[in-house]
N, C-alpha and C positions, 0 to 999 in steps of 0.2 A: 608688515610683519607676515602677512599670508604669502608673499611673495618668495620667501625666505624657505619655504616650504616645499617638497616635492609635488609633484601637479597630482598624485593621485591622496595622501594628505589633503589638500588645498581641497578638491572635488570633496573628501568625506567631512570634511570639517562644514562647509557650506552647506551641503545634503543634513547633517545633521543639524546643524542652528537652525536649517526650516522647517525641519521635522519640530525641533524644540519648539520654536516659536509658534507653530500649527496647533502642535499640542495642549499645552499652557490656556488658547482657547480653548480648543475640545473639552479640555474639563471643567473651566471654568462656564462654558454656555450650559455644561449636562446641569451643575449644578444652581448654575442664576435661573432655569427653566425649574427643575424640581422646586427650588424653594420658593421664586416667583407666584407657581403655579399651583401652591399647597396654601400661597397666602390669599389665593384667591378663591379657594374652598375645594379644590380639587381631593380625592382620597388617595392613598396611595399608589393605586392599580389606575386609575385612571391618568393619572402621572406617568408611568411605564409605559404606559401605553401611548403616549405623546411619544416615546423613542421609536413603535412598531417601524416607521416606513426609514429611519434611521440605519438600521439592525437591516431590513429588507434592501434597501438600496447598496449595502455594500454588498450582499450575494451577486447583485446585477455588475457594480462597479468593477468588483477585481474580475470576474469574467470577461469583460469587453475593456477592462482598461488593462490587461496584461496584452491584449492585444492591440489597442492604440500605443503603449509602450514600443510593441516591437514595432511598427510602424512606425508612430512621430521621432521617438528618440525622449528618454525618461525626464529629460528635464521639462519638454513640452507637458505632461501629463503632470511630474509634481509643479511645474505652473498655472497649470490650469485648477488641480485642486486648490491650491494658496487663495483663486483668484476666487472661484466659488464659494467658499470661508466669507473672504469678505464679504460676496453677496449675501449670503445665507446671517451673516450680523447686519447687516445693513436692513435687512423683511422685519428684525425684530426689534427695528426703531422706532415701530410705529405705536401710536397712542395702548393702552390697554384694550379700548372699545373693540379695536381694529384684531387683534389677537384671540382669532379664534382660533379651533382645536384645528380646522383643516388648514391654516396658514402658518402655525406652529407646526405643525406635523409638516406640512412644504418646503418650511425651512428647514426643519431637520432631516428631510431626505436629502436636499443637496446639499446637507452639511455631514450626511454618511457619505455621499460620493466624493466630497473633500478630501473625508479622512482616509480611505481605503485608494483614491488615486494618488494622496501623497506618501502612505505607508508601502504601496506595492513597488512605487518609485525608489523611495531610500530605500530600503530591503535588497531593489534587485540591482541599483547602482552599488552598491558594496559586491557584490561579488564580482563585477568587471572592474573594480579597484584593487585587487589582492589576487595574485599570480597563484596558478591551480597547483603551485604543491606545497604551497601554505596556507593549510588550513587549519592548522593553529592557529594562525594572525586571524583567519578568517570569522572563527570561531569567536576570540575577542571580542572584533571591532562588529559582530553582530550582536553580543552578547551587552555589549556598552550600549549601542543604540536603543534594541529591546525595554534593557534595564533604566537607561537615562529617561527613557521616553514613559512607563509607566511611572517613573517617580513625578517627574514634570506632570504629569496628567493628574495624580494627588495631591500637586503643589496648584494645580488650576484649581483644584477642588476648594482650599481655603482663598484663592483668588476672588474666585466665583464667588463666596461668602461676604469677602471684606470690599467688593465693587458694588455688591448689590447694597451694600451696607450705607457706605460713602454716595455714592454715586444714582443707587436706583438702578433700575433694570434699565430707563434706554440708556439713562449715562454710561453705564455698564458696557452694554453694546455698541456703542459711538466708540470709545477710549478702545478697545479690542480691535475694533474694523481699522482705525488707523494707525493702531500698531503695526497689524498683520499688513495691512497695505503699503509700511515699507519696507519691511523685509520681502514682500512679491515684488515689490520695483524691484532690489537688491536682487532677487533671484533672477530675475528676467534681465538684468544687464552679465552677473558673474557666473552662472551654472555654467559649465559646457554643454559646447551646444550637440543633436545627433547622439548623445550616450545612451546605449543600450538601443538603438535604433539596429532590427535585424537585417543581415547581409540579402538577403531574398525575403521579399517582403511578405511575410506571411498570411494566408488565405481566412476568412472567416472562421472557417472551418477548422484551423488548426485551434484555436481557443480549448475545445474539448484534450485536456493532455491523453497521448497514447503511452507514455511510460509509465508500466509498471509500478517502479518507484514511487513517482508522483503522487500515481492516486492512491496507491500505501497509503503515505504520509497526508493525502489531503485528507482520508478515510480517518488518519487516527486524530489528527487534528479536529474534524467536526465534532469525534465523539469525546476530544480531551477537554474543549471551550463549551460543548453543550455541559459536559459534569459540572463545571465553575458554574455556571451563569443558573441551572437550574437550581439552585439553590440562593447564591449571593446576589444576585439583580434585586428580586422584586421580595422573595420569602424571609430573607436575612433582614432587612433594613425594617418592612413589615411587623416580625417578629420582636424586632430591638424594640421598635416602637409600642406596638401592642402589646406585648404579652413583659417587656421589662421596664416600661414604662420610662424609655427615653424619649427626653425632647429631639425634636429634630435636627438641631445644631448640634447636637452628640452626636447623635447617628452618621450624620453627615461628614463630622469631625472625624469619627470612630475610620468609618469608609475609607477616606482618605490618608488615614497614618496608615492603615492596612495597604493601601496601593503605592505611598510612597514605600512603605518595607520593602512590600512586592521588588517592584521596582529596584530596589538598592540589591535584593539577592538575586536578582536577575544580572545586573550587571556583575557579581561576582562569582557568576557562576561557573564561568573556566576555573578560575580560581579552586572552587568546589569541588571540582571532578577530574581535577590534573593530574591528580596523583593516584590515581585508580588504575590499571591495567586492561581492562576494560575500555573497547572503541565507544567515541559516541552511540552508535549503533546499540550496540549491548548497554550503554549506561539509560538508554532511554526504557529499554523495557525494564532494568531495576529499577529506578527513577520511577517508572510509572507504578510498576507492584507496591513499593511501601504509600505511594500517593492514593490509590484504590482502596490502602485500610482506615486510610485518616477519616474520611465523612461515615465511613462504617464507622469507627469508633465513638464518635461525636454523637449517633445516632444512635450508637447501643447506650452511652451514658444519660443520653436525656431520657432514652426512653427507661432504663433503672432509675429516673429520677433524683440524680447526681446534682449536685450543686448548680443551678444554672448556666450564673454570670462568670464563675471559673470554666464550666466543659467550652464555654464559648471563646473564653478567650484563651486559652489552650489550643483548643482543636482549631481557630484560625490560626494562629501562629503558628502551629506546626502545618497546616495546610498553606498558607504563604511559603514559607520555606522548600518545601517536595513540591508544588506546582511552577513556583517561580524558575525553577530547576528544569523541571519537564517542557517548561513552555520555554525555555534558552536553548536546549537539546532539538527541539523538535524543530524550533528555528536557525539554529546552525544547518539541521540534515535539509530541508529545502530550499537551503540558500547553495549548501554545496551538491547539492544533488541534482540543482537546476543546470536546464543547459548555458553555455555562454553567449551561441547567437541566439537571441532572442528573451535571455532569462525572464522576461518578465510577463510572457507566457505562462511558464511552470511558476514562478511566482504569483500570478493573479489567480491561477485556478486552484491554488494551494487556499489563500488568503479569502476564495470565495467560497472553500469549503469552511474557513475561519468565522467567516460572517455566516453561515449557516446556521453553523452552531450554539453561536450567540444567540439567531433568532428563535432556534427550537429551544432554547435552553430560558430564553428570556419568558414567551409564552406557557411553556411548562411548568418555569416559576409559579407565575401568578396561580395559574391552574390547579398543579399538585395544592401548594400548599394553601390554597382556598378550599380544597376537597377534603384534604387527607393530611394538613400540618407539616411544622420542618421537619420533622424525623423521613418523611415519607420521600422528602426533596432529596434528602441528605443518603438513600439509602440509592435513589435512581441515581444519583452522581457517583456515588462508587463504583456500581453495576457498570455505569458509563464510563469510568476512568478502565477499569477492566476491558473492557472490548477496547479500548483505547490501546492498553496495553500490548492485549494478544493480535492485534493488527499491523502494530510494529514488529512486532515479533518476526512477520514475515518478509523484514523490508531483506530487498536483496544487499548486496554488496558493492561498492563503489566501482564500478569499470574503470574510472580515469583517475589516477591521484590515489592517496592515502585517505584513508577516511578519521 
């Protein structure tokens, strides 16, 4: 049937089912370690912090692996992520005794280099699959993967739940490892081979992007993903628990219907913004202005002392909705904004400023709102979708192609 298909189809359809199948673990391991690790007396924050070298290893990954990108050729790079996955399940086969925090934490550093050498891969193979003066199509088929891939990553989440359930935490991680280990054979015989491999083989030294643009958007990026993450990582789920008095299986539960939505308005986001007049360029600093008053809003109603369990489940829902949107935009503009030889240069050092953000935004979490409460998280993430916003603001204008 795959044959029947154009070879640049064929290429996106494959890149994506590993993406998928990559994914589906990645949430399902965040969550068999959270719940695992809470059963074994750990507190919230000491849980989070088993992700630290997670969060930190993809800052390192998409810098040095947009540049083995351009060098090996993308499909070496998302094979070697797939390949590490399985290792990284395979360290957390071992007895409980053996599971300590720095071997937990080892596995989940090179299960951040997984995830970030196989996302900067698919990301920056789609744009060498769709010819530069469609970027409509372009637009699309990144907005599907995006969207496809955070919903997957909330469907691992109840995965994660019902393996640890059935199965137990090694069983869990044995039935994963050999899943993932045949779609990596699968990859390793059908990817094309040399894609995205650059014409002149690029210097160390090129890793650091000099456009412009680039670092725009990596700039608005660090401060669009630190706004999420300082608040919903560690203060949100916290909060749920503590102060609303859900069990953990709610929370958990709660999380994951949240990211599969994510997810689904992600992939519909062309859809959402086709009919605006408005370039992507312009639709991302609207997009970002109305998404800057939502955690304002949320945080002037708790703090008036507003119904709780309603401000919260409002002000996420209308925060999935404007973020899922901004985070679709911002990932079409450095998918097309990247160059062609080499794309996955300007895509790793985009995606590094991605993982940045997550990490200040993770730590800040726990922090702010261990000091100063969710109001306090909720008021820095606006603040932070704003510089978000007026950063974009300054992005230039497409030299090659429509934007």
């Amino acid at each position: 049937m795959l044959s029947q298909l154009s070879p640049a189809v064929r290429q996106y359809l494959l890149v994506t089912g590993n993406y998928w199948a990559f994914t589906l673990t990645d949430g399902a391991l965040r969550m068999l370690v959270v719940l695992h690790f809470h059963q074994l007396g750990y507190s919230a924050l000491e849980v989070a912090m088993l992700f630290l070298f997670y969060e930190f290893f993809g800052i390192v990954t998409n810098l040095f692996g947009g540049w083995l990108g351009a060098r090996w050729g993308l499909n070496r790079t998302m094979n070697v992520g797939l390949g590490l996955q399985v290792l990284a399940l395979g360290m957390l086969l071992v007895p409980d005794a053996m599971l300590t925090v720095l071997w937990v934490m080892t596995a989940q550093a090179l299960s951040g280099i997984a995830k970030d050498l196989n996302k900067m891969s698919a990301k920056s193979t789609i744009k060498l699959l769709v010819p530069e003066d469609q970027q409509g199509r372009l637009y699309k088929w990144v907005a599907l993967l995006t969207g496809s891939k955070n919903t997957l990553k909330g469907v691992g989440f109840f995965l994660g739940g019902v393996l640890l359930t059935l199965l137990g935490f090694q069983g869990a991680m044995l039935a994963m490892m050999v899943m993932l280990a045949a779609v990596w054979v699968g990859s390793l015989i059908f990817l094309k081979k040399g894609s995205g491999r650059a014409d002149n083989k690029p210097k160390f030294k090129d890793v650091l992007s000099k456009s412009p643009a680039i670092n725009i958007l990596s700039i608005a990026r660090f401060l669009l993903f630190g706004a999420r993450d300082v608040w919903f990582v560690v203060a949100l789920p916290v909060f749920l628990a503590s102060e609303m008095g859900w069990d953990h299986w709610q929370v958990g539960s709660f999380l994951a219907a949240w990211l599969i939505g994510y997810g689904v308005v992600q992939g519909a986001a062309p859809k959402l913004t086709r009919n605006a007049d408005a370039s992507p360029r312009q639709q991302a600093r609207i997009w970002g202005a109305a998404l800057s008053l939502c955690p304002f809003a949320l945080s002037l109603a708790l703090w008036q002392q507003a119904p709780v369990a309603a401000s919260i489940m409002l002000g996420l829902g209308l925060f999935c909705i404007l973020f899922a949107v901004n985070s679709s935009l911002h990932s079409f503009l450095i998918v097309s904004y990247a160059r062609s030889d080499g794309v996955s240069l300007d895509v790793g050092f985009y995606y590094m400023a991605n993982a940045a953000g997550r990490l200040l935004g993770t730590v800040l979490s726990g922090w702010i709102y261990q000091e100063y409460g969710l109001v306090a998280c909720l008021l820095i993430s606006s603040g932070l979708i704003l510089l978000s916003t007026l950063t974009i603001s300054i992005l230039p204008q497409r030299q090659v192609g429509k934007e």
